[in-house]
C-alpha positions as a Python dict, from the first residue, in 0.01 Angstrom:
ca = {
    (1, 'X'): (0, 0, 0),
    (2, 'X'): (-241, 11, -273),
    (3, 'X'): (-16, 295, -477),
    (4, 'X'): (304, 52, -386),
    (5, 'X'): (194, -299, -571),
    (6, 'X'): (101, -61, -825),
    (7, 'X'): (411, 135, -893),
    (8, 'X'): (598, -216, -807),
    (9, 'X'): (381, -433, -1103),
    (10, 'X'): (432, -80, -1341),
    (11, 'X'): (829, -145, -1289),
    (12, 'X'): (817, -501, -1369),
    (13, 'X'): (690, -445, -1658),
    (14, 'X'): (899, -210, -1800),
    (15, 'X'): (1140, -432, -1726),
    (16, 'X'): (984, -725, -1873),
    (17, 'X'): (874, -564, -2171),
    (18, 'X'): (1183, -493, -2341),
    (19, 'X'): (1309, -832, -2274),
    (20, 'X'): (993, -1002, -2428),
    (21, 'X'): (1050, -797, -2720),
    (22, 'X'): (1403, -874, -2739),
    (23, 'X'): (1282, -1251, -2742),
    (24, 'X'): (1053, -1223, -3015),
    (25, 'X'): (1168, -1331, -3376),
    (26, 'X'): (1227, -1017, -3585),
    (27, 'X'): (999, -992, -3853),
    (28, 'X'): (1119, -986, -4209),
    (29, 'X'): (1184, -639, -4376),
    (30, 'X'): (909, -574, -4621),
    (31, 'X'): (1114, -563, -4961),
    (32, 'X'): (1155, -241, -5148),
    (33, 'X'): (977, -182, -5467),
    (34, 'X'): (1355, -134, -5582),
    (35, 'X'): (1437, -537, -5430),
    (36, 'X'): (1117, -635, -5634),
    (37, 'X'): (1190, -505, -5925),
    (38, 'X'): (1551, -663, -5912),
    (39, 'X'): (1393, -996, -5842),
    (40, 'X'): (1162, -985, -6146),
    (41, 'X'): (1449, -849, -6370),
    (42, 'X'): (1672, -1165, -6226),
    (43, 'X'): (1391, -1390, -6257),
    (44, 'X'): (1279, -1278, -6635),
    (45, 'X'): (1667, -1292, -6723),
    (46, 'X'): (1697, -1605, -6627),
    (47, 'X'): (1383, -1779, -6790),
    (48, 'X'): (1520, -1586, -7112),
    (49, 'X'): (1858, -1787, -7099),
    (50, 'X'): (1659, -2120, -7024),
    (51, 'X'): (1403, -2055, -7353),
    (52, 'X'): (1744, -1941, -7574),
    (53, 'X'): (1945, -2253, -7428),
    (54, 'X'): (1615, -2462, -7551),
    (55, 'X'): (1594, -2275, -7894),
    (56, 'X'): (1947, -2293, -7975),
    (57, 'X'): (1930, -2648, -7923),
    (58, 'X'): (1629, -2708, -8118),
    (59, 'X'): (1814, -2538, -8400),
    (60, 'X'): (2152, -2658, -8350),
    (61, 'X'): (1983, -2997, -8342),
    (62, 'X'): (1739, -2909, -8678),
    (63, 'X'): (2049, -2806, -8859),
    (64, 'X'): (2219, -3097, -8749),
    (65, 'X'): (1905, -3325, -8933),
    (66, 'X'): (1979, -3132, -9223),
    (67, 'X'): (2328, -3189, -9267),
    (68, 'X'): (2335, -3577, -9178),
    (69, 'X'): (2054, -3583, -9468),
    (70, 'X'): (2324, -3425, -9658),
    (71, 'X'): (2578, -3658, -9600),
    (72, 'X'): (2326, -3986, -9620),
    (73, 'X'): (2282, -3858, -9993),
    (74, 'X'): (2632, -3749, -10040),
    (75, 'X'): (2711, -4117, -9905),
    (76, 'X'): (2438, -4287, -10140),
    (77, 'X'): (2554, -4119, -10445),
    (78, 'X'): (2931, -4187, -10397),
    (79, 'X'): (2821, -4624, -10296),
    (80, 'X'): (2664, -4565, -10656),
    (81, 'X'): (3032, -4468, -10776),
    (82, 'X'): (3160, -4732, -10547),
    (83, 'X'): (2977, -5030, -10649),
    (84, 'X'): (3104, -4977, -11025),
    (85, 'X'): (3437, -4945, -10848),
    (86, 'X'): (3397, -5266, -10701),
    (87, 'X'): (3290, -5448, -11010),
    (88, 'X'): (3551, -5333, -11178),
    (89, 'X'): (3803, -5462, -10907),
    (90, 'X'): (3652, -5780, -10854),
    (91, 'X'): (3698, -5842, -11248),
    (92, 'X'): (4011, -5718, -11270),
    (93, 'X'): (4099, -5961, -10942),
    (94, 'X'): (3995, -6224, -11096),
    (95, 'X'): (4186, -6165, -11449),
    (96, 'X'): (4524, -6093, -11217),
    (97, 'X'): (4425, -6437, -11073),
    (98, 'X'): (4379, -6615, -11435),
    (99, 'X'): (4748, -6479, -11543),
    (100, 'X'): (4903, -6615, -11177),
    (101, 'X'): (4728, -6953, -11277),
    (102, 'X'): (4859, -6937, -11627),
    (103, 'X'): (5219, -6838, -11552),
    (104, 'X'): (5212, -7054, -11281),
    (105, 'X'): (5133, -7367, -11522),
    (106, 'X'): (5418, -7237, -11760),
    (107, 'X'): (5653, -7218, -11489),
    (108, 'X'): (5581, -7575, -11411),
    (109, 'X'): (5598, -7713, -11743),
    (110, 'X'): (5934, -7530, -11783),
    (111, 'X'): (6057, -7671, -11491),
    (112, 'X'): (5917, -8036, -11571),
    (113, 'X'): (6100, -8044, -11950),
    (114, 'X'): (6431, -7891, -11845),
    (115, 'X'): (6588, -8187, -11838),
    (116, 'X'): (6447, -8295, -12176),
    (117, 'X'): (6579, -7987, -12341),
    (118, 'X'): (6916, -8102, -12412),
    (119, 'X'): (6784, -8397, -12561),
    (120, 'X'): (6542, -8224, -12736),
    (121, 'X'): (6800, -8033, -12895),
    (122, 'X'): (6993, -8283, -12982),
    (123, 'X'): (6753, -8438, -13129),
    (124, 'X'): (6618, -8127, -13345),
    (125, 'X'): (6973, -8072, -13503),
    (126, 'X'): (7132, -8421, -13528),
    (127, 'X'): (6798, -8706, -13462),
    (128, 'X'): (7063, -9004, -13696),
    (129, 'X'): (7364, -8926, -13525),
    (130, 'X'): (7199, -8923, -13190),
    (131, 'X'): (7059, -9244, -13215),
    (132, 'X'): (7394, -9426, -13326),
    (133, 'X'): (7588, -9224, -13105),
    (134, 'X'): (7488, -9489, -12855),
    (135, 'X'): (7650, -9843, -12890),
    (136, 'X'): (7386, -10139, -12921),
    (137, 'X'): (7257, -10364, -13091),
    (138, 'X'): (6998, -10334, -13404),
    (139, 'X'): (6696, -10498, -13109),
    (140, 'X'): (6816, -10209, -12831),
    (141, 'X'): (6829, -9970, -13115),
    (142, 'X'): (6461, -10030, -13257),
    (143, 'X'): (6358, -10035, -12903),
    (144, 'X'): (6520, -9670, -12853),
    (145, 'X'): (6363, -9560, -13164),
    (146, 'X'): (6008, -9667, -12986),
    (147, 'X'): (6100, -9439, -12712),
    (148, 'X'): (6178, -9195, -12836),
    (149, 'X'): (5872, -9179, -13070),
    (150, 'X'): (5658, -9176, -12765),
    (151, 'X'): (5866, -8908, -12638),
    (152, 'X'): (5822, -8733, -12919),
    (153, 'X'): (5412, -8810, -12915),
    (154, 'X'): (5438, -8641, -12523),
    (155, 'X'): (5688, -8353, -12632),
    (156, 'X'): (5414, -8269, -12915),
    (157, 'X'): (5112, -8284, -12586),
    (158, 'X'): (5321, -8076, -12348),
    (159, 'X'): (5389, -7822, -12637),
    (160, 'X'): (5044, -7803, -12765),
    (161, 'X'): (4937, -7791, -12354),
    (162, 'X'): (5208, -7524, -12329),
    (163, 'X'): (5125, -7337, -12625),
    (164, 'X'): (4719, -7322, -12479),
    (165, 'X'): (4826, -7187, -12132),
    (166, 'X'): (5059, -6915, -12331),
    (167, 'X'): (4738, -6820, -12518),
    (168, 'X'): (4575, -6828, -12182),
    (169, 'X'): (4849, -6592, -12036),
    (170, 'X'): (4831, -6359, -12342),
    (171, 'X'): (4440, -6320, -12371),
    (172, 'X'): (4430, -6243, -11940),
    (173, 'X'): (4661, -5970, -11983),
    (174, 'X'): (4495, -5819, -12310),
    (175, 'X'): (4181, -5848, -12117),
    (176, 'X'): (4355, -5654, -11785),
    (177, 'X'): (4480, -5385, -12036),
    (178, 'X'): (4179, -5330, -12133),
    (179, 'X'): (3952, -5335, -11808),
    (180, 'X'): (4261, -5102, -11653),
    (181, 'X'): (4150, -4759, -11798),
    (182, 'X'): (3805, -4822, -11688),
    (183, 'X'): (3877, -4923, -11365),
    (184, 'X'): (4061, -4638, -11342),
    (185, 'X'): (3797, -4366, -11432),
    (186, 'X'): (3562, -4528, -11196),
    (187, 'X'): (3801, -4523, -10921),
    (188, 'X'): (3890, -4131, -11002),
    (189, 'X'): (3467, -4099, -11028),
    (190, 'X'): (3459, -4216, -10697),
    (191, 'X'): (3731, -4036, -10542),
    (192, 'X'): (3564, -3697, -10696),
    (193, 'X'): (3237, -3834, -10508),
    (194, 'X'): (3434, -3906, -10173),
    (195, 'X'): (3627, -3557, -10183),
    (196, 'X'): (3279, -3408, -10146),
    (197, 'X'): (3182, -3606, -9861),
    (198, 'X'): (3536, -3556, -9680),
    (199, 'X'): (3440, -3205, -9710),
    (200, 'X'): (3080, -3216, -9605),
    (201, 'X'): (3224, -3444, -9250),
    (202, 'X'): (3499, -3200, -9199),
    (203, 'X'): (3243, -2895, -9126),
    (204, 'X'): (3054, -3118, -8923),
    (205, 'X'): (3324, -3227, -8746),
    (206, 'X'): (3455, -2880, -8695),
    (207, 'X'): (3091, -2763, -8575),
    (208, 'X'): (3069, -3060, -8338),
    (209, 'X'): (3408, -2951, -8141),
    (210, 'X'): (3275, -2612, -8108),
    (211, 'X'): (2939, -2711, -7949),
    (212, 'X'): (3085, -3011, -7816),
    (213, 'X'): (2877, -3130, -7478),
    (214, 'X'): (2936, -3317, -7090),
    (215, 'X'): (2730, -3587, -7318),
    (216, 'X'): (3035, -3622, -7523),
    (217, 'X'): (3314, -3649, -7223),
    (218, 'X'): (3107, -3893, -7040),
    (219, 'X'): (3045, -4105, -7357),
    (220, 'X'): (3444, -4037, -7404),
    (221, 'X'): (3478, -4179, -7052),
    (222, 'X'): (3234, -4480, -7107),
    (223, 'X'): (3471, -4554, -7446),
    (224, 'X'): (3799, -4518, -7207),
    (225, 'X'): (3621, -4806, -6988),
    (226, 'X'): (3521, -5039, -7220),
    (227, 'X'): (3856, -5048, -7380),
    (228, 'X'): (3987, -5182, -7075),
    (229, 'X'): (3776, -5498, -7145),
    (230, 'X'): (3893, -5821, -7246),
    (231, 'X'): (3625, -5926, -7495),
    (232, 'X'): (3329, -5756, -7660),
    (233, 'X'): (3029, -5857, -7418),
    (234, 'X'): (3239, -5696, -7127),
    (235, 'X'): (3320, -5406, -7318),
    (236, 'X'): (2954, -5360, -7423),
    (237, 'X'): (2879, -5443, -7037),
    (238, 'X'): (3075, -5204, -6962),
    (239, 'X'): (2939, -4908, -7202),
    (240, 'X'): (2586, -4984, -7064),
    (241, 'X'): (2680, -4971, -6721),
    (242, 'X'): (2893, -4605, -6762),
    (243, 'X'): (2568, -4457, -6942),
    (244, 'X'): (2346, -4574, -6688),
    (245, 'X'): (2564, -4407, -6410),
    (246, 'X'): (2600, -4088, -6559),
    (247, 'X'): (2246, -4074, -6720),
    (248, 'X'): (2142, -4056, -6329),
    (249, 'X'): (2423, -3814, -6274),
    (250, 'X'): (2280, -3577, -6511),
    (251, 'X'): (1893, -3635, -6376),
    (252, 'X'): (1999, -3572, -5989),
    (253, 'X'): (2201, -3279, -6162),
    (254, 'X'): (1855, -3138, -6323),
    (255, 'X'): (1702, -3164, -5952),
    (256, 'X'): (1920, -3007, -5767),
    (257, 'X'): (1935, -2736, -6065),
    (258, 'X'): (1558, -2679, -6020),
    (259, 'X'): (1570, -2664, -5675),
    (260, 'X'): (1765, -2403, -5671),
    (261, 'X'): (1560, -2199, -5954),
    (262, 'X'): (1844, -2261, -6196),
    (263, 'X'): (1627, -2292, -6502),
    (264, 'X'): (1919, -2280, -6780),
    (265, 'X'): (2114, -2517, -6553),
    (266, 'X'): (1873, -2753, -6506),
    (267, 'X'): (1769, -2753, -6889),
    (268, 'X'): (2141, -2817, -6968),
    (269, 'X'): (2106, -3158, -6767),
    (270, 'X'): (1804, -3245, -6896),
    (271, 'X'): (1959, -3243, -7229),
    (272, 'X'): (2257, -3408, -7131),
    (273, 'X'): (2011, -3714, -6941),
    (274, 'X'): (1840, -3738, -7288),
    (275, 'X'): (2142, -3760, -7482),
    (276, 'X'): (2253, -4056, -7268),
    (277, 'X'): (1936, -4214, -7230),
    (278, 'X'): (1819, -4548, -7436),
    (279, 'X'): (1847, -4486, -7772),
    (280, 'X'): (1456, -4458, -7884),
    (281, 'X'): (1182, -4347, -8128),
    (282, 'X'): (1151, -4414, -8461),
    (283, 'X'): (1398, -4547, -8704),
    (284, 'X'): (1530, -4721, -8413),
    (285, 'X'): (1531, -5155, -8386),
    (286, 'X'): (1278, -5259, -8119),
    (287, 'X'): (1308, -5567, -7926),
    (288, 'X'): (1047, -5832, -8072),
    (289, 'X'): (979, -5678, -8405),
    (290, 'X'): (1003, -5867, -8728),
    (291, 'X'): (1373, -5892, -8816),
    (292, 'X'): (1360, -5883, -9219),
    (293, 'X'): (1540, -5577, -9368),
    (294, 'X'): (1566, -5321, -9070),
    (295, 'X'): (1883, -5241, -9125),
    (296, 'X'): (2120, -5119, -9423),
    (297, 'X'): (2417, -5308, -9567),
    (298, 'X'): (2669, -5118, -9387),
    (299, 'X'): (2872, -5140, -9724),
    (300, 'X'): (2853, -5167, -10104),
    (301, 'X'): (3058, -5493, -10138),
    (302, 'X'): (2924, -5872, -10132),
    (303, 'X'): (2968, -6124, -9808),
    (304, 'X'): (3291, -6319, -9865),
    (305, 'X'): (3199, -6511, -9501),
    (306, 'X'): (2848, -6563, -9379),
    (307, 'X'): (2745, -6640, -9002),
    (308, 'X'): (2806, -6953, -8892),
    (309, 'X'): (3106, -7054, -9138),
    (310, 'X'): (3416, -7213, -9008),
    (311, 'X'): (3671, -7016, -8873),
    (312, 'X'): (3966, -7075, -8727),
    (313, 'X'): (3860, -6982, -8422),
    (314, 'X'): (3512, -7162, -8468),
    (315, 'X'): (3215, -7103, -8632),
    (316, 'X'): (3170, -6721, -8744),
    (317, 'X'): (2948, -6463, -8501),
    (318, 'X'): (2953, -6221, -8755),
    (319, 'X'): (2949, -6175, -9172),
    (320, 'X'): (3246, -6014, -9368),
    (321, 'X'): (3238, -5784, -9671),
    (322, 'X'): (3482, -5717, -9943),
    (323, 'X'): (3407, -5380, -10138),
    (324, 'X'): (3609, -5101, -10304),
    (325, 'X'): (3886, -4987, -10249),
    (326, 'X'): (3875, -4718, -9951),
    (327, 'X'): (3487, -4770, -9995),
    (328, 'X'): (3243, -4594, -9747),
    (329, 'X'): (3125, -4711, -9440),
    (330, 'X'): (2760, -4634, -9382),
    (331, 'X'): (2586, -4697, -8996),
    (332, 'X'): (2322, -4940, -9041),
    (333, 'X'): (2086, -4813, -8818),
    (334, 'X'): (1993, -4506, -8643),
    (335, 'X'): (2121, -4462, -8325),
    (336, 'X'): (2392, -4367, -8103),
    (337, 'X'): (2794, -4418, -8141),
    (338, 'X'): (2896, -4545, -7816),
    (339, 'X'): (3269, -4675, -7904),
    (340, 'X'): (3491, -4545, -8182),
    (341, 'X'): (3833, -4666, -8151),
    (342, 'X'): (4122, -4909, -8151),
    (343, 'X'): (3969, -5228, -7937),
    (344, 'X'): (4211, -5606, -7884),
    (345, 'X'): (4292, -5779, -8251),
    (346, 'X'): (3979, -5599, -8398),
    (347, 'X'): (4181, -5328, -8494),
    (348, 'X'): (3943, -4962, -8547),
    (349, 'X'): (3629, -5052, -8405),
    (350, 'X'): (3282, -4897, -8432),
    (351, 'X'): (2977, -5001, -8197),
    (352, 'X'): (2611, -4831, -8292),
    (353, 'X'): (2348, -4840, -7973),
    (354, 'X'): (2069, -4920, -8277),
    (355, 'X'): (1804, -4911, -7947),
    (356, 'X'): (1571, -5210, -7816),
    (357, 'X'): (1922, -5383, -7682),
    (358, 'X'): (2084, -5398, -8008),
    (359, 'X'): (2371, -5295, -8072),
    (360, 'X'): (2596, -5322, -8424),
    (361, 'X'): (2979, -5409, -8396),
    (362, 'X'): (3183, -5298, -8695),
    (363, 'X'): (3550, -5343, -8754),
    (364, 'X'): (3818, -5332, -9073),
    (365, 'X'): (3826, -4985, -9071),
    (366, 'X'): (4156, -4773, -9250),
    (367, 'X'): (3968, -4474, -9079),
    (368, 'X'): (3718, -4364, -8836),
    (369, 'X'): (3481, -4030, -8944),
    (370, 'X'): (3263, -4080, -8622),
    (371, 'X'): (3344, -4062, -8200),
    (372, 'X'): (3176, -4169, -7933),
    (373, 'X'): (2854, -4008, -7835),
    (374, 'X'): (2733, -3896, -8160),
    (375, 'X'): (2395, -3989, -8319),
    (376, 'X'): (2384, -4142, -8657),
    (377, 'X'): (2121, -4146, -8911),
    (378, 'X'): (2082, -4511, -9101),
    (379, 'X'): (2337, -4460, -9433),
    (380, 'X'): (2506, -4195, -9239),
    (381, 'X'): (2921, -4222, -9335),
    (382, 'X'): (3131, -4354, -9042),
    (383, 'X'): (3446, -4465, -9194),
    (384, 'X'): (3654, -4590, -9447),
    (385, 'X'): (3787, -4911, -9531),
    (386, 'X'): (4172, -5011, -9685),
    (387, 'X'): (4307, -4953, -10010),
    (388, 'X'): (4409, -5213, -10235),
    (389, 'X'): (4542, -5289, -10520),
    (390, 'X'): (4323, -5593, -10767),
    (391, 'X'): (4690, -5623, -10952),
    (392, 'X'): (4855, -5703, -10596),
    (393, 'X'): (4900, -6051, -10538),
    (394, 'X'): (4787, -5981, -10156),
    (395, 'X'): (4486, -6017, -9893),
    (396, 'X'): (4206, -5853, -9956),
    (397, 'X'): (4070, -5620, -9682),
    (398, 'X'): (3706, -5714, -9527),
    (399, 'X'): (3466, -5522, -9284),
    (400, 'X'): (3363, -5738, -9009),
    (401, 'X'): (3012, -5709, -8902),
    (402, 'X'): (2816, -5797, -8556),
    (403, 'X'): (2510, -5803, -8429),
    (404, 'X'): (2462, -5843, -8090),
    (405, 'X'): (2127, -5835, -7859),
    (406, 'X'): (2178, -5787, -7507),
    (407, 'X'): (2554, -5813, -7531),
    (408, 'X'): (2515, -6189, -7722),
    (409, 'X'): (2585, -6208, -8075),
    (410, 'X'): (2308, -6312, -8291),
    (411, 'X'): (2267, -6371, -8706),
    (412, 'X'): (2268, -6041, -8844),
    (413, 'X'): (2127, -6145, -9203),
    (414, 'X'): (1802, -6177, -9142),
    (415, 'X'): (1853, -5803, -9061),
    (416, 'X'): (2039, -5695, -9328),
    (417, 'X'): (1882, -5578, -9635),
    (418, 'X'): (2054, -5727, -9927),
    (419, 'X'): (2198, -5551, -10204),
    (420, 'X'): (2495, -5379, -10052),
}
């Protein structure tokens, strides 16, 4: 009976014992010294891309300092050339504005004696015969004769009047003959100046599409948006609220990146969440700092409107500038471009993140040398303004400049340094 449990309980068990086996989790194959060594190469490989990805940027970005150095003195040297320019121009304005006022005057004293003249004639060739021509008596004849001696007193005024605005007229236009030739070599000086800065934003253009970044599209998509707005605090509203949503796109991006071990992935979105981030760091307006002189005149030229003059759509939220012709816009502050286009009645519009909630609104543009996304340096070119002619008898272009602080426009003299 004994033998028989025995034999029984030895069956079960070789029964069971498969089965329990069978149940248990498998254990994880030890990895081959081959697998290892695969893993390390993989993992080496991949912390090499990450450290490249980091170096190229730090010298794509160092290179990048060097050149916008560049172009800040390229850009200094040529508002040297232009501020000559636009002394020049504003002279010879204002002499092409003395010879309208002067043949303006002899065009009205024309018109005011022509219908003396045949009188005047009349009188030059035949003054006896004139006077008796005319029936009377001797009383009616003295009487004439008084006339036309006063006449004669007010012809000799309105000749001597029209003989001082011809002298007038004469003297403007030897004075425009002879400011012409030196307005011209300044303006060819300053054309030489602005061929080399063309050429010096072309390469960096050029080298900017090749390495060009997400951070771009999305500030390209943030632009698109704000557009779409119907006045500048929405459009700005709407810029801040596109680079806040993909600024946490790109963090979430990073995490998921280095969750996965994806070192060079994640470092890409880092990069891209820092080039969206606030603009920061030094150079940069901060929010209650002392307002005097922080920022550049954004062009060589002199304020033809200040802040708070009458408009005719109210008083002014901004100042305006008249320069040189096709003169050199400069960004006023460091910071960010975060529009750079065609925007309502403003025509070519620039907006600078300048950091701290500031933000720089700049408009009159003939061309743009910027986009959106792209850091500027303060006196770093951006665009170019209209030509004009001083000899034209026509409007004069302006830049239009705003400051605004948390989407409200505020006086931007006090930031302004003056000078131009």
């Amino acid at each position: 009976m004994t033998r028989r449990i025995q034999a029984a309980s030895l069956l079960l068990l070789a029964v069971l014992l498969p089965a329990a086996a069978l149940a248990q989790p498998a254990r994880p194959a030890t990895p081959t010294p081959q697998q290892l060594r695969d893993a390390e190469r993989a993992r080496a490989a991949e912390e090499a891309a990450s450290k490249d990805a980091a170096a190229r940027a730090h010298r794509a970005a160092a290179e990048e300092q060097k050149l916008s150095a560049e172009r800040i003195a390229a850009a200094n040297r040529l508002r040297q050339a232009e501020g000559l320019t636009a002394e020049a121009a504003e002279r010879l304005d204002q002499l092409n504005a003395r010879r309208r006022e002067a043949e303006q005057r002899l065009a009205d004293r024309a018109e005011a004696m022509q219908p003396l003249l045949p009188l005047i004639q009349r009188l030059s060739m035949f003054p006896a015969e004139t006077l008796l021509a005319v029936p009377a008596d001797p009383e009616d004849r003295l009487r004439g004769l008084i006339v036309l001696q006063a006449l004669s007193r007010q012809l000799e005024t309105e000749a001597a009047a029209l003989r001082q605005d011809q002298a007038a007229l004469l003297a403007a236009v030897r004075e425009i003959e002879a400011e012409a030739p030196k307005y011209a070599a300044l303006l060819a000086a300053q054309a030489k100046q602005a061929t080399e800065l063309d050429r010096q934003i072309a390469a960096a253009q050029s080298q900017r599409r090749d390495a060009e970044a997400e951070s771009d599209a999305a500030a390209k998509r943030a632009a698109t948006e704000a557009s779409r707005a119907d006045n500048l605090r929405a459009a700005l509203a709407a810029l801040e609220a596109r680079r806040k949503a993909e600024e946490a796109k790109a963090r979430e991006e990073a995490l998921r990146a280095e969750r996965r071990k994806q070192a060079a992935e994640a470092e890409a979105a880092r990069q891209r969440a820092a080039a969206l981030a606030p603009t920061t760091g030094a150079g940069t307006m901060q929010p209650q700092t002392v307002a005097k002189g922080q920022m550049m005149a954004p062009v060589a030229g002199r304020v033809v409107r200040a802040w708070g003059e009458s408009t005719d759509t109210g008083p002014a939220s901004g100042v305006s500038y008249q320069a040189a012709p096709t003169a050199r816009v400069v960004a006023p502050c460091k910071g960010r471009v975060v529009f750079a286009d065609r925007f309502r009645s403003y025509g070519l519009l620039t907006i600078v993140d300048c950091g701290g909630g500031y933000h720089m609104v700049l408009s009159g543009f003939e061309r743009l040398d910027t986009r959106a996304g792209q850091p500027v340096q303060a006196g770093e070119p951006i665009g170019v303004m209209p030509a004009w002619d001083p000899a034209a008898n026509a409007r004069r272009p302006s830049l239009y400049v705003e400051l605004r602080q948390d989407g409200q426009p505020v006086n931007p003299a006090p930031w302004l340094r003056p000078g131009g």
